[in-house]
N, C-alpha and C positions, 0 to 999 in steps of 0.2 A: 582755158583758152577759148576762145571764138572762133567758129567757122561760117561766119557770116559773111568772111572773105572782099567785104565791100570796104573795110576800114582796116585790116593786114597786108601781108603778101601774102600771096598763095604760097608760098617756099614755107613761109616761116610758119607756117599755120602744118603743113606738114609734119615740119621737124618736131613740133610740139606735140601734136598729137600721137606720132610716134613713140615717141621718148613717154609719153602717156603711161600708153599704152604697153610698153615694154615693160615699163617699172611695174605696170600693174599685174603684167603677166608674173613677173619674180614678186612679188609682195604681194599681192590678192591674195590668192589661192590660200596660203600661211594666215594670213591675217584673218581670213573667214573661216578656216581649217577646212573648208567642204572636201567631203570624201571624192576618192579617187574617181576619175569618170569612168561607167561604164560603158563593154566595149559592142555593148548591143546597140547606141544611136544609131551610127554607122547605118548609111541607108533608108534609114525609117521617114518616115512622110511626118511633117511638123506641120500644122496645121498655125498659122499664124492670123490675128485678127487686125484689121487696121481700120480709121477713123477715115470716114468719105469726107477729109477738112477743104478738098478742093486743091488744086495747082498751087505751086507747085509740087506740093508737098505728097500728098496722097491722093489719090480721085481717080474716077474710073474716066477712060477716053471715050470718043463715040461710039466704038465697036463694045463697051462695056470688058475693059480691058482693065487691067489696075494697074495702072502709071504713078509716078513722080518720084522723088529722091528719095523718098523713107524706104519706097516698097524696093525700088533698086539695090540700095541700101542692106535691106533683110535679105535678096536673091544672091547679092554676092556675099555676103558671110554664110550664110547655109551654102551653098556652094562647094565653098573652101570647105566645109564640114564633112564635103557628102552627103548631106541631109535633102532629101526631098521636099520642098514647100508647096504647101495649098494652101492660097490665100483668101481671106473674107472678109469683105469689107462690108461695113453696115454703120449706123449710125454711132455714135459712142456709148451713150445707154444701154443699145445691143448688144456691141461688143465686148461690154464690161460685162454684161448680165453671162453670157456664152463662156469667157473666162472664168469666171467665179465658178461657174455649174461644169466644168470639165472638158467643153466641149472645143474648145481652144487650149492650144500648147503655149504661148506667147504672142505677146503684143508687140508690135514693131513699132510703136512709135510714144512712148509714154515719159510724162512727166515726173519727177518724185515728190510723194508726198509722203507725211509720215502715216497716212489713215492706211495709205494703199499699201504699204510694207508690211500692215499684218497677213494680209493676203498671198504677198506678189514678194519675189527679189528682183532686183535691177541689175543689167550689166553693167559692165563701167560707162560712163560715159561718150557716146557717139555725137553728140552734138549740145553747144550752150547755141541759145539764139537771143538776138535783144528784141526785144519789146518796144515797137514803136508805139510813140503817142500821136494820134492821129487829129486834126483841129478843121474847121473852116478854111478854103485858101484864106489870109489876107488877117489870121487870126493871129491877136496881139502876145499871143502866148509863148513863150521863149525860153524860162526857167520851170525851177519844179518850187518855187516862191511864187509864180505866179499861176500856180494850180490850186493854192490853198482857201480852200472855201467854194472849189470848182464842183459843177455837176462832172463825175468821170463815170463811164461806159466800161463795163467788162462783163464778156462772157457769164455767165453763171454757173456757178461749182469748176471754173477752167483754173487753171496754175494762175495767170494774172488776176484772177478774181482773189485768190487765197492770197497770191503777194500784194498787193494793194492791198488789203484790208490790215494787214499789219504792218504797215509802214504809218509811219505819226507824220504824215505830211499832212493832214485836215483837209483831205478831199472828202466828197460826199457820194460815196460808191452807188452807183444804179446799174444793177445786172440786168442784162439781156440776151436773150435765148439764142439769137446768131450773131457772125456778123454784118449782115446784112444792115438787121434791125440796129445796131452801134452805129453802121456809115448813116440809116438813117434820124435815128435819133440824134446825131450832130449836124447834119444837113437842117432839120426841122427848128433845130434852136433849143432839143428841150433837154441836151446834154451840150458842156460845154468842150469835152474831148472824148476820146475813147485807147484804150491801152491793147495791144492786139500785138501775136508775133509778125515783127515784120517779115519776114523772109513771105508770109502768108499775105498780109495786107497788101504790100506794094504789089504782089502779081494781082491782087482783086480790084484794085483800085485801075488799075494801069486797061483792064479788060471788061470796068463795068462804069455806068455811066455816072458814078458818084467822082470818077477820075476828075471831073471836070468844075468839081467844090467843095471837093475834099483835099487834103496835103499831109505830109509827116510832119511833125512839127522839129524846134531844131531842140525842143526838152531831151535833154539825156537822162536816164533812170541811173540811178547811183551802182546799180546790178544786174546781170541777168537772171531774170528768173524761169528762162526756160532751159533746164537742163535736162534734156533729152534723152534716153534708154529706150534699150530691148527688154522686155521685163517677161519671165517665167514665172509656173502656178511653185507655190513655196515646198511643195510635192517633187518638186523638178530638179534638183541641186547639179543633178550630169548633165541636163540638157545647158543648164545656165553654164557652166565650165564647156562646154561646145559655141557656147556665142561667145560669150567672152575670148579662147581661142582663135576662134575666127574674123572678130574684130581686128585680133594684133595683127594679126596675118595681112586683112585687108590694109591698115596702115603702112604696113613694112613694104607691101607693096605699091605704095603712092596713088591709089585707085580714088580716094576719096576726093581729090579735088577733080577729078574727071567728072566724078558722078556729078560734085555739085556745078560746074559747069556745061554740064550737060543741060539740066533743069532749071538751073538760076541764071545762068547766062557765061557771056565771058568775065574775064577778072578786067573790068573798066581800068581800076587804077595801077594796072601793072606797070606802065610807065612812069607816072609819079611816085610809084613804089621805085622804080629803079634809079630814081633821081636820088629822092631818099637816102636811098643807101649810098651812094656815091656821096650827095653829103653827108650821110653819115661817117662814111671813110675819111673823105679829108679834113676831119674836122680832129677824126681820130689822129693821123697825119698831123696835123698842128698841136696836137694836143700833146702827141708824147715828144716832139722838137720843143717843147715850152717844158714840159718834164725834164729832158733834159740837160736844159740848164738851171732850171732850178733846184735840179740835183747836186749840182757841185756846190752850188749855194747850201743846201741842207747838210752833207757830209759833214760841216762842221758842226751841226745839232746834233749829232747821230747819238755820238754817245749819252749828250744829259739824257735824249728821250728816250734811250735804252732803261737808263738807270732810272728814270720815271718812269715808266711801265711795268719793269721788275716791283718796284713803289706802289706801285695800281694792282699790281697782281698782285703781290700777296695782301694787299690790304681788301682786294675783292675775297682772296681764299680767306680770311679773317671775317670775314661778315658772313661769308657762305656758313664757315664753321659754328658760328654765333647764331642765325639764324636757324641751320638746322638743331643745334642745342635747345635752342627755344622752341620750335616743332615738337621736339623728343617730348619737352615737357607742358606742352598742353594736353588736358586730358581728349581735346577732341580727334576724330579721325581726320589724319590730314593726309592727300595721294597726289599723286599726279598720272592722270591716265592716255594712254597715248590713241589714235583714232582706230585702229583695232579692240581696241576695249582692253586693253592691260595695264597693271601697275607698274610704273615705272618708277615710281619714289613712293615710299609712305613713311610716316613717322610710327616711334615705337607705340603710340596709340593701340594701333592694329594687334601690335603682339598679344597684348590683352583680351582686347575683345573678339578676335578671333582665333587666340589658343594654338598660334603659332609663331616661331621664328618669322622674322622679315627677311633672311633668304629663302621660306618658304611662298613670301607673299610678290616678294618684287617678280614679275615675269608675269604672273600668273593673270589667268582672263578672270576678268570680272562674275559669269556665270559657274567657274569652277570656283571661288571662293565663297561667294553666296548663295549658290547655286539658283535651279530654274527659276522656284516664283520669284522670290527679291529679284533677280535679273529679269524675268520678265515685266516686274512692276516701274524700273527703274530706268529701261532698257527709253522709254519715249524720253526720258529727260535728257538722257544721253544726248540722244538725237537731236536733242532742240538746243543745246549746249554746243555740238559740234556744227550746228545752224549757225553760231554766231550768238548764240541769247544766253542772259545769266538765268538760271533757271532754281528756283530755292521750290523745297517743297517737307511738307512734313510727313512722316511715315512709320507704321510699326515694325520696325524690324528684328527677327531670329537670329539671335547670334550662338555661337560656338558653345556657351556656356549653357544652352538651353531654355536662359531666359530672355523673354520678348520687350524689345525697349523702345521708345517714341523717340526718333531722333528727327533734328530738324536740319535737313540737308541742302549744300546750296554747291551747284554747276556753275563756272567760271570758265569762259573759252581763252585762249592761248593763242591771239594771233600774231603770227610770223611773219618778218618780212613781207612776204610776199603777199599780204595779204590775206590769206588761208591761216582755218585754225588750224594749229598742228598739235593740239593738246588741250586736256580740260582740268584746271587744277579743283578736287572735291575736297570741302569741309561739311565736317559733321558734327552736331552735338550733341551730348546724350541730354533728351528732356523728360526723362520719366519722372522722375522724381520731381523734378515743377511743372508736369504735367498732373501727378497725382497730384501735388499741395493744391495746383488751380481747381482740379474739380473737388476734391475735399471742402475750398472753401466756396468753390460754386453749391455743393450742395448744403452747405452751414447756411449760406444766403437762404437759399430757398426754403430751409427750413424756418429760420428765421421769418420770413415773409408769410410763411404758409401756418405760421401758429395762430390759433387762435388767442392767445392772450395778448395785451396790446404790448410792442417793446418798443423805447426807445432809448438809443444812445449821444450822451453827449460828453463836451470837452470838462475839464474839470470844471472851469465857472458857469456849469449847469447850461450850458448852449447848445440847441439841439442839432446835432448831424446828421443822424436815422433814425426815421419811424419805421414799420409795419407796415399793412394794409387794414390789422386789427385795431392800430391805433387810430388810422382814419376814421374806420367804424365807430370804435369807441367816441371819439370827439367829433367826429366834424372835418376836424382839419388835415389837409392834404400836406405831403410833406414837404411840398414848396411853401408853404403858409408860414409854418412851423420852423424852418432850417434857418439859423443861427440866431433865433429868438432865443430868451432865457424860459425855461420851463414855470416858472410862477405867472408869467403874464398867464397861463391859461390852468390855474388851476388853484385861484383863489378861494383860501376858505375863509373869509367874512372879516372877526375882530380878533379872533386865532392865527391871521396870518403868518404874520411876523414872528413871534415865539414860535411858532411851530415850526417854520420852514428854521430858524435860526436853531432850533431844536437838530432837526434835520441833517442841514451841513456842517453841525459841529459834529454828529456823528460820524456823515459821508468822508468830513478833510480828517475824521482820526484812521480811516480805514475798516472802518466797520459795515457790515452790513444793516441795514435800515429799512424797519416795519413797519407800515401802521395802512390804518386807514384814514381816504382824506373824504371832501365833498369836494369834488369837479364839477366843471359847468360843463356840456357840449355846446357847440357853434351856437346852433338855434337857443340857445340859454336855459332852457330847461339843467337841473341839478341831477346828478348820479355818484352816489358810492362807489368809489373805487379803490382795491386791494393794492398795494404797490410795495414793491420789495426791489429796492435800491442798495446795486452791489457796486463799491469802487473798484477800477483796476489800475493799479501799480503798477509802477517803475521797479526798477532795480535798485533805487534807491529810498523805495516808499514813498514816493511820493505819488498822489492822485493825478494818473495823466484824463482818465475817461468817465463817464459811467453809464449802468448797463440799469434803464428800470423798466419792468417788469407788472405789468398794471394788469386787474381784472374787475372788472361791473358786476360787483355784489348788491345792486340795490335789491333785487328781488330777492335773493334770500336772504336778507339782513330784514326785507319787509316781510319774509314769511316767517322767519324767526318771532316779528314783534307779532305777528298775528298767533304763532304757535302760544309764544307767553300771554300775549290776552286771552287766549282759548283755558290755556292753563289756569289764570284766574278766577277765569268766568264757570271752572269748573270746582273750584276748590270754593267760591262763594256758593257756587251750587252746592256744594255736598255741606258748606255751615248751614244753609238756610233749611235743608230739607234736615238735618239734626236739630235745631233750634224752632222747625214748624213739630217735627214727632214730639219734642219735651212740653211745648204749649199746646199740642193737640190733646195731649194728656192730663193737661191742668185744663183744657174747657170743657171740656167732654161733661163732666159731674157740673160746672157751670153751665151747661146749655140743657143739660137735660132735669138738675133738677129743680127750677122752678115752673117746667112742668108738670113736676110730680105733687109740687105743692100745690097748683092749680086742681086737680082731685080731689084736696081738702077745702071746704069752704075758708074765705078768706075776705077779711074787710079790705072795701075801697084800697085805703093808703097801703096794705101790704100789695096786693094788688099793680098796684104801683111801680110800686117797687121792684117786683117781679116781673113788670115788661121793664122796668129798664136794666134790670140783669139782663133777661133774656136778650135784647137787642145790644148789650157792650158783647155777647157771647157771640153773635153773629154776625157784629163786625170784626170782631176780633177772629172768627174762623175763615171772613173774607180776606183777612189779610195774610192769614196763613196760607189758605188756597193760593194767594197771588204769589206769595213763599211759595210754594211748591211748585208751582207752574214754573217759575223762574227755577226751580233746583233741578225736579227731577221730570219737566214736562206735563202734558195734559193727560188725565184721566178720563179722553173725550167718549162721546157717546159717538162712532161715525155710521156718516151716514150720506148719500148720495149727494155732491153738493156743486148748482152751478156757478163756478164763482164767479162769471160774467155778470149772471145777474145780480151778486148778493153787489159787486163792484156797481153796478147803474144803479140800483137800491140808493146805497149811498153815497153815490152823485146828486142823489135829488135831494137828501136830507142836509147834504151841508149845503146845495144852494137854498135852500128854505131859509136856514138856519143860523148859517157864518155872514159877517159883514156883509153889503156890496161892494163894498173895495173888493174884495178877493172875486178871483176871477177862476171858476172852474172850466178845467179843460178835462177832456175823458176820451180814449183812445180804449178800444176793444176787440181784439184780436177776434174774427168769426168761426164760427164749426170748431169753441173749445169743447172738448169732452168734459163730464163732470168726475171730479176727485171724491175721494174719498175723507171725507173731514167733519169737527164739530162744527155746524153754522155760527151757532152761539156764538162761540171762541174765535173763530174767521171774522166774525161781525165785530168783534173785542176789539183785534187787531189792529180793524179798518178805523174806528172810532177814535183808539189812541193816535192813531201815526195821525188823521185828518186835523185832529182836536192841538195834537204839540204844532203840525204847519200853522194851522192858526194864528197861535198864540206868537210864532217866530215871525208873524206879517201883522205888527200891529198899526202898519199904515197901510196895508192891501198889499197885495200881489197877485201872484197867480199860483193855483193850486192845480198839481198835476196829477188824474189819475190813468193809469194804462195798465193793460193784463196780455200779454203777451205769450208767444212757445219759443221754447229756446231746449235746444240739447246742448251738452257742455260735454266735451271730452277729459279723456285723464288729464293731459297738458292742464287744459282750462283749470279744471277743477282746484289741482295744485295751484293755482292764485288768489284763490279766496278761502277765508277761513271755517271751515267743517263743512266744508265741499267734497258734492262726491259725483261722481261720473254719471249721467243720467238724462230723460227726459224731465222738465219742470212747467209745470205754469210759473209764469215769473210776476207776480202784481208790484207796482212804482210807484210809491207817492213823493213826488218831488214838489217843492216849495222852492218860491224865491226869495224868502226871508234873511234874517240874521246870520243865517248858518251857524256851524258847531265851531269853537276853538279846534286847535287840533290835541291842544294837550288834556280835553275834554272828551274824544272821540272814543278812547278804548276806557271811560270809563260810564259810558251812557246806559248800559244794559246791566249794569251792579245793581242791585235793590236800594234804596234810600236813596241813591244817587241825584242831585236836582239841584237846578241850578235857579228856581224860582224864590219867591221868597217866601217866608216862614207863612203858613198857610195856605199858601196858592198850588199844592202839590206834597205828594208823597213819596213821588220817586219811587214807584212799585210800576209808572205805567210801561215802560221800552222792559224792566224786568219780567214784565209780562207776556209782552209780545216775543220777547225772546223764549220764554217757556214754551208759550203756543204753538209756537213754529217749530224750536226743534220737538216738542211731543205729534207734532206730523210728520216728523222723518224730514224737516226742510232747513233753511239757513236764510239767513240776512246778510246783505252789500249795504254797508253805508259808506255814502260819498259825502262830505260836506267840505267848506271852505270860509272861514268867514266875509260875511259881505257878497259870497257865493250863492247862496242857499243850499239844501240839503234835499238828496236823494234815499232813499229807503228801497232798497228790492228786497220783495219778500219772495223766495225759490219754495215751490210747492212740488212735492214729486205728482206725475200722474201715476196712480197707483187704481188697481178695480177697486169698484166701490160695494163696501160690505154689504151682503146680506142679513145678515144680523142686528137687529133694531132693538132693541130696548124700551122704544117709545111709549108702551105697555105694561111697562109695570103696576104690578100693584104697590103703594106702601100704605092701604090703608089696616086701624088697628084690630086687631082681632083676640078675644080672649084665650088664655092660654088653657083653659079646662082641666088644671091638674098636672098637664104635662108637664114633667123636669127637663131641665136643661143644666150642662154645665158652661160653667163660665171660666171662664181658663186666661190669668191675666197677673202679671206679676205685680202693677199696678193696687195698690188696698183700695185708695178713693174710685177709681175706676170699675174694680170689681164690686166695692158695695154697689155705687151707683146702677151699674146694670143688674147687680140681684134687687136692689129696692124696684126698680122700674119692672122687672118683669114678675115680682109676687105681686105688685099691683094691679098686675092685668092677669093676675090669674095663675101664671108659672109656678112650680117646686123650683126652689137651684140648688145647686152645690157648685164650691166655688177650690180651684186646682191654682198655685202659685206660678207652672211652668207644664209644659208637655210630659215631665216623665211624671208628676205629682197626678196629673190626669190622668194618664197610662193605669196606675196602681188602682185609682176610683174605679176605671172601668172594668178591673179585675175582680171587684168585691163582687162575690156572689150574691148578695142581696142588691148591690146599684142596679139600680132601673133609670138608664138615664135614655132621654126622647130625642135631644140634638144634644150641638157644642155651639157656643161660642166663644172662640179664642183669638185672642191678641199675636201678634208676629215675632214682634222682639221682644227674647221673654229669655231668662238665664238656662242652663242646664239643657234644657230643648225647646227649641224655638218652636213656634206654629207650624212652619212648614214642613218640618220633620215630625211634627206629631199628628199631621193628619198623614205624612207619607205613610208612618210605620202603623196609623190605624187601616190603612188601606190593605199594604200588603201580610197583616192579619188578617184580612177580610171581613172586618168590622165596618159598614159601611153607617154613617151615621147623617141625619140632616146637618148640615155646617156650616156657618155664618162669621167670616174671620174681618177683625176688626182693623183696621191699617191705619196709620200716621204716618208711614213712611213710603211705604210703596204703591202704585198704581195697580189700578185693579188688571188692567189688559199684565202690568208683573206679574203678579198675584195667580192669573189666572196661566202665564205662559210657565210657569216652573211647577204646575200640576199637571195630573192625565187630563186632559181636556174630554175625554169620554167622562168623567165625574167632577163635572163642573162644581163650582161651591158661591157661595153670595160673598159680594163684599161690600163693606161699611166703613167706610172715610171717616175718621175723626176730626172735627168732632161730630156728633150727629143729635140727631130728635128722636124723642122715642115713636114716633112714627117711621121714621128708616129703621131702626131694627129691629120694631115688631114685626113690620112687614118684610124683612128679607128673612127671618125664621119665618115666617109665614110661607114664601117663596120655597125655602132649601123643604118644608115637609111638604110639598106639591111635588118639588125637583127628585125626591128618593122616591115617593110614591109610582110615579113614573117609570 
């Protein structure tokens, strides 16, 4: 109803509000079940707060008095109560604030909102009011079509501000702090209307100077949104059943249109209200003389349309029946709730899910079936359902069984005739279970996305649907690039395509899973190895609807693999070369030493002869062994302090001297290197080879690159190149611009004999050598080459302290043996004569032992008087190194001079006590190295 009373009768606005209020007196109380009032109010002083909105409504008079129809309004229902009032008025901010914190019993004059209901209850309703729209005089504005795209004016945080704002008329809401500032902001031009309650407006207009270019306009709002309450703290439930009381009392006593004619004025249209009715009467008057006669007229219908509606009715109770059958049988929860909050219908849904009969559920409130929290969570929807709005919402809800289920629920209002909801019909559906499938396969996505290996899926004719983010990675390509291309445009392998991929799909369309490795291009065109494992998925009737593949970038370890197996080889050439230099170290030995021994005996010219050119095939032939071993088992360097910046500029100047002018030297040198530990000699070898093969690879010039750099390499790093190890290095580069290497040439350049020159231009000993030198410094080699490219070389040097230990002192000159015996210890015959002929001709006794334990028994003989040993390594029954162990820890210490073909002397000397050191003699040798290191070993024991 309205009690705006400008567009009713006053009678009729009465009898409504009455009847209201009556109903509410017998149905309220039941319907909110509030407990019994107690009977302590009676008397008590209610401290009430009210808004200073101005005239009529509330506001203090000159004497600072608190006048207008709300505060009247609040005096005569506390009144009728018995309740004492003290009233306070203050700003609304204040007043709320004062409320909220206790210091106030009730507000006389509030709107409902749903925020404020957590707080506050509301009486029944005392007053709806309309909202005028207020415009310029003389403004063209007349519907709520011609507000659309309007500047509109409302209060901020007021009831019209919240109702406008959800209303879909396409106004362009601008809140403003009074309404002063709304009459002015539409005066000024810079708002096109403003929304304000009238009963408020008209008196401000009418008493302030905006009267005079301001107007209502004739817009009518589709609703009122001011509905008006006494409102109590939620603490209060007796007080609130005392207003509420008091309210009916004042209607039943017809008080209400006094008040509002008191403060609003008289009722202008009482007279055209009484015209009204009188036409309303006679109209009723003519209406039932027109009845009836066309009553007599109808009698003769009566009975079909008896028997058609009998027809209608039961054919409605047939579809009621039918309908509610189909209810029964959906599994969702289906109710109909009445505006108390109780079930008034529900299907046998419920019986289920809440573990009871449905004469347990029909009746029953909402908060006793679900109790508090679900009711409290569900209780705002309510409310916004019994607003008039359809309200769906998802939620986890506790049921009866104990178990919690995601249902997704949807609020339906029920309006009545009359316009008013009178009910809310609730559906429910259980979504747990596609609640779980969704995130199960939300989180498969994401697992999917978040792998590192690349996946993609496609339709059976190999068309791609979904990548990865790996597979971006891996290719290039993004999944929009990619999405319904065929998977072979991007992963072409050369003159193998065709077979291959036909390979492929005969496997994928038999239903098979599908292995291999291919070459892929990525975007930028560079090539990569990729692992791919290709699974079909099936139909129900086997056929390929999909496929799922599965990709991984093996180039590096399929590259560290080929470097493992050239490692591999390069060590198994090594261990031939160093057995095949021990068996020809063994056959030159007697060749180099004895046509020395002939030289002692005079000798004509031509044998003479003869004898240097033995001797000289004996000493190439043991250079090439040495170059053999360098490449097997490493260098038997002498080290020694070494800058190799310098030895690097050294030979920058000798190949500009030297090589072409076409070639073009460039030299790059890292400053403040520290010096390593190394053989110069063998460092200078190095430099000479790598400089001398660029050369030869620029035989129309180029440029020759040399640079010496510091570089530390971590674990990662290290695993990328072949017999790398974690560390600091000097790193030396000789790069060329020449021919470069094949590639199917590259893992075979550091083999011995290997050479790609032609018959005499090379022996293919020289890169077998560099590779020996380098790894006998604890280092490694990077070669990069390409052909048409040119060719890189790093040589990795560790920095290592540089020995103290020199050698550079040796003695090996000859000295007579004066009698002294020695034995010779050597499984070798030719071997063994040779060094007892060499050493009775300088003077020596010998005796001569086949192995270690044949020695062992000599040195038993109580007559052997023996001076030194020299003995051989590898020898049957007991090797050398076990036969000077076992002379040792007998305490037989003797001078001793061990002969090697196979092992390096830093070997030799790291598998003995280094407190009794012993000489070592490379084979093959000159009788000046081992007269001189038995020379040495009887200085070394004397010591």
């Amino acid at each position: 109803m309205r009690a705006t009373f400008a567009t009713v009768g006053a009678a009729a606005v009465r009898r409504g509000w009455i009847i209201g209020c009556v109903v509410w007196s017998l149905v309220g109380p039941s319907a909110e079940a509030a407990p019994e009032p107690a009977p302590g109010w009676s008397g008590r002083i209610v401290r009430a707060g009210f808004e200073d909105i101005g005239p009529p409504f509330s506001f203090r008079d000159p004497r600072g008095e608190p006048q207008g129809y709300a505060v009247d309004l609040v005096r005569a229902v506390t009144q009728r109560r018995n309740l004492h009032l003290e009233i306070v008025m203050k700003s609304w901010p204040e007043v709320l604030t004062d409320f909220r914190a206790g210091k106030l019993d009730l507000l006389g004059n509030v709107g409902y909102l749903p925020e404020r209901a957590e707080y506050m209850d509301f009486s029944v309703r005392t007053l709806s009011l309309d909202a005028g729209v207020y415009v310029k005089r003389g403004s063209p504005l007349r519907t709520l079509e011609d507000l659309r795209g309007k500047r509109v004016a409302a209060l901020e945080q007021s009831v019209a501000h919240r109702f406008l704002a959800a209303q879909p008329w396409g106004v362009e809401l601008v809140p403003v702090p009074s309404r002063r500032a709304a009459a002015e902001a539409v005066r000024s031009g810079k708002c096109d209307a403003f929304v304000l309650m009238a009963i408020i407006m008209d008196h401000y207009l009418r008493t302030s100077e905006f009267g005079a270019s301001l107007e209502r306009s004739r817009v009518r709002l589709p609703s009122s949104p001011y509905q008006m309450h006494i409102a109590v703290r939620k603490d209060a439930p007796e007080l609130l059943r005392e207003i509420n009381e008091g309210i009916v009392e004042l209607a039943r006593a017809d008080e209400e249109a006094v008040l509002y004619e008191r403060w609003v004025g008289p009722l202008r249209e009482s007279r055209p209200y009484r015209w009204s009715q009188m036409k309303y009467f006679v109209y009723s008057l003519i209406t039932l003389s027109a009845a009836l006669v066309v009553a007599s007229i109808l009698l003769g219908w009566q009975r079909e349309r008896l028997l058609r509606s009998r027809a209608q009715t039961a054919a409605l109770q047939r579809s009621e029946s039918e309908l509610k059958t189909i209810a029964n049988l959906v599994p969702a929860l289906i109710s109909y709730i009445s505006p108390d909050y109780r079930y008034v219908r529900v299907n046998r849904a419920y019986e289920k899910w809440f573990q009871r009969p449905l004469d347990q559920i029909v009746g029953q409130r909402l908060v006793d079936l679900t109790g508090p929290e679900l009711h409290a969570r569900v209780k705002p929807h309510l409310e916004a359902a019994f607003a008039g709005r359809i309200v769906s919402f998802e939620n986890e809800v506790p049921f009866a069984d104990g178990v919690r289920r995601w249902v997704k629920a949807t609020y339906t209002p029920h309006v009545g005739p009359a316009g008013r909801v009178e009910g809310v019909t609730f559906v429910a559906f259980d979504l747990t279970e596609m609640k779980r499938a969704h995130d199960e396969l939300a989180l498969r996505g994401a697992a999917l996305e978040a792998a590192a290996n690349a996946i993609v899926i496609t339709d059976a004719d190999g068309r791609v649907l979904w990548t990865n983010a790996a597979y971006s990675r891996l290719t290039g390509y993004s999944l929009a690039e990619v999405r319904g291309r065929r998977v072979g445009a991007f992963c072409s392998t050369g003159e193998r395509a065709n077979p291959f991929f036909a390979e492929m799909w005969a496997a994928i369309s038999a239903g098979s899973v599908w292995r291999s490795e291919i070459l892929n291009y990525h975007r930028d065109g560079h090539t990569f190895t990729e692992e791919v494992t290709i699974t079909p998925l099936l139909d129900a009737s086997g056929k390929v609807t999909h496929c799922i593949a599965i990709k991984q970038d093996v180039t590096d370890q399929r590259d560290l693999e080929k470097q493992y197996l050239h490692a591999q080889r390069q060590e198994s050439l090594g261990r031939l070369a160093t057995g095949i230099a021990h068996d020809l170290n063994n056959i030159l030995t007697p060749v180099l030493v004895l046509p020395s021994l002939m030289r002692e005996v005079p000798q004509d010219a031509s044998t003479l002869k003869f004898l240097d050119m033995i001797e000289a095939s004996a000493h190439r032939g043991s250079d090439l062994l040495r170059q053999l071993l360098l490449f097997g088992r490493g260098s038997d360097a002498r080290r020694e302090p070494v800058a190799l910046a310098m030895m690097v500029d050294a030979m920058a100047g000798i190949v500009r001297e030297t090589f072409p002018k076409n070639i073009t030297i460039e030299m790059s040198l890292a400053p403040k290197l520290p010096v390593i530990s190394a053989d110069a000699t063998q460092l200078h070898q190095v430099l000479m080879n790598l400089c001398v093969n660029a050369r030869d690879a620029m035989p129309l010039g180029g440029r020759l690159t040399l640079r010496l750099e510091r570089t530390t390499l971590s674990v990662e790093q290290a695993k990328t190149l072949t017999s790398a190890r974690a560390g600091t290095f000097q790193v030396l580069t000789v790069a060329d611009t020449g021919c470069g290497i094949p590639f199917e040439n590259q893992e075979r350049v550091f083999e011995p004999f290997f050479t790609t020159k032609a018959v005499g231009e090379g022996t293919g000993l020289g890169l077998s050598t560099v590779s020996g030198i380098v790894r006998g410094h604890a280092g490694f080699i990077e070669l990069r080459s390409a052909p048409g490219a040119g060719t890189t070389f790093k040589i990795y040097l560790p920095e290592l302290a540089a020995s103290a230990k020199d050698d550079g002192g040796r003695d090996d000159r000859v000295q007579d043996g004066a009698g002294r015996c020695v034995l010779v210890v050597d499984d070798e015959p030719n071997i063994a004569r040779t060094i007892v002929a060499l050493l009775e001709t300088h003077g020596y006794r010998t005796r001569i032992a086949r192995h270690g334990a044949e020695a062992l028994a000599i040195l038993r003989e109580p007559t052997a008087k023996i001076d030194a040993i020299v003995t051989d390594l590898l020898m049957p029954t007991m090797d050398g190194l076990a036969f000077i162990e076992t002379l040792r820890k007998l305490g037989r210490a003797y001078p001793t001079v061990v002969i090697s073909g196979h092992l390096t002397s830093a070997e030799i000397i790291g598998k003995l006590d280094p407190a009794r050191p012993v000489e070592v003699v490379s084979k093959p040798f000159t009788i000046q190295q081992l007269l001189g290191a038995i020379e040495r070993s009887f200085v070394a024991t004397k010591s």
